[in-house]
N, C-alpha and C positions, 0 to 999 in steps of 0.2 A: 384497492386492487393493485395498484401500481408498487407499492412495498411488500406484496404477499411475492409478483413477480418477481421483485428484485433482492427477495430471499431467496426464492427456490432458485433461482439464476446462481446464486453462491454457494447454494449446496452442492448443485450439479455441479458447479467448478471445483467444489470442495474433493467431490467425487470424483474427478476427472484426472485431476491433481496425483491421489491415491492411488488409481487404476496407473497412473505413469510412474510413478516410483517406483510399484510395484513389477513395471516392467520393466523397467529401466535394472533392477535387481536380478529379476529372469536373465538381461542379455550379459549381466557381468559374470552369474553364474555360468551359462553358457560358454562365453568364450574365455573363463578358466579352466574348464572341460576341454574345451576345443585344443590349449596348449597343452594341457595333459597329456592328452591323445596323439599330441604331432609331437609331444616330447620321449611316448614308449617307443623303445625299440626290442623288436623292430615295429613301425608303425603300420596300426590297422587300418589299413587306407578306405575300407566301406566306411568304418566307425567315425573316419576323420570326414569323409563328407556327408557324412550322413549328419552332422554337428555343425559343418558349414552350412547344410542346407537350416538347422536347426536359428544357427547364428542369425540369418540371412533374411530368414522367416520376422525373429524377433524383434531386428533394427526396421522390419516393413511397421511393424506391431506397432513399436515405439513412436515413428513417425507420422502413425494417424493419429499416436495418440497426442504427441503433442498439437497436430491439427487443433483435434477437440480441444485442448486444454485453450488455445487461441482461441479458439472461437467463445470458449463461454467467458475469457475475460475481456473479450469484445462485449459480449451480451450482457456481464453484467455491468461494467462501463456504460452503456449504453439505457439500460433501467433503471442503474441506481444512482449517478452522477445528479442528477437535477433533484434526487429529493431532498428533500429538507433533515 
């Protein structure tokens, strides 16, 4: 049982991992948008906060995701360290 755990612990980080790159790519796309937008003129000023609020959203996004990404390479640390 204890290796079945300390699989699925590595896949969930595997997954965890993925879901943050994949955000982490969201918020570069984003705030290349964002200087897009503050570079027309003349500037749409809804459209620019409306892309801050977008920006702002995504680095909250990111930073729970790296939570989780911490947390399961706690978890797996913590299952798979002592097996053999």
């Amino acid at each position: 049982m204890p290796h079945e755990q300390c699989q699925a612990a590595k896949a969930k980080l595997e997954h965890a991992k993925q879901r943050k790159k994949g955000l982490q790519r969201d918020l570069t796309e984003d705030e290349a948008k964002l200087a897009h937008l503050k570079a027309q003129s003349p500037p749409d000023t809804a459209a620019i906060e409306a892309q801050e609020r977008m920006v702002e959203i995504d680095r909250r996004v990111l930073g729970a995701a790296e939570v989780e990404v911490t947390g399961f390479e706690e978890l797996v640390h913590a299952l798979c360290d002592d097996l053999p």
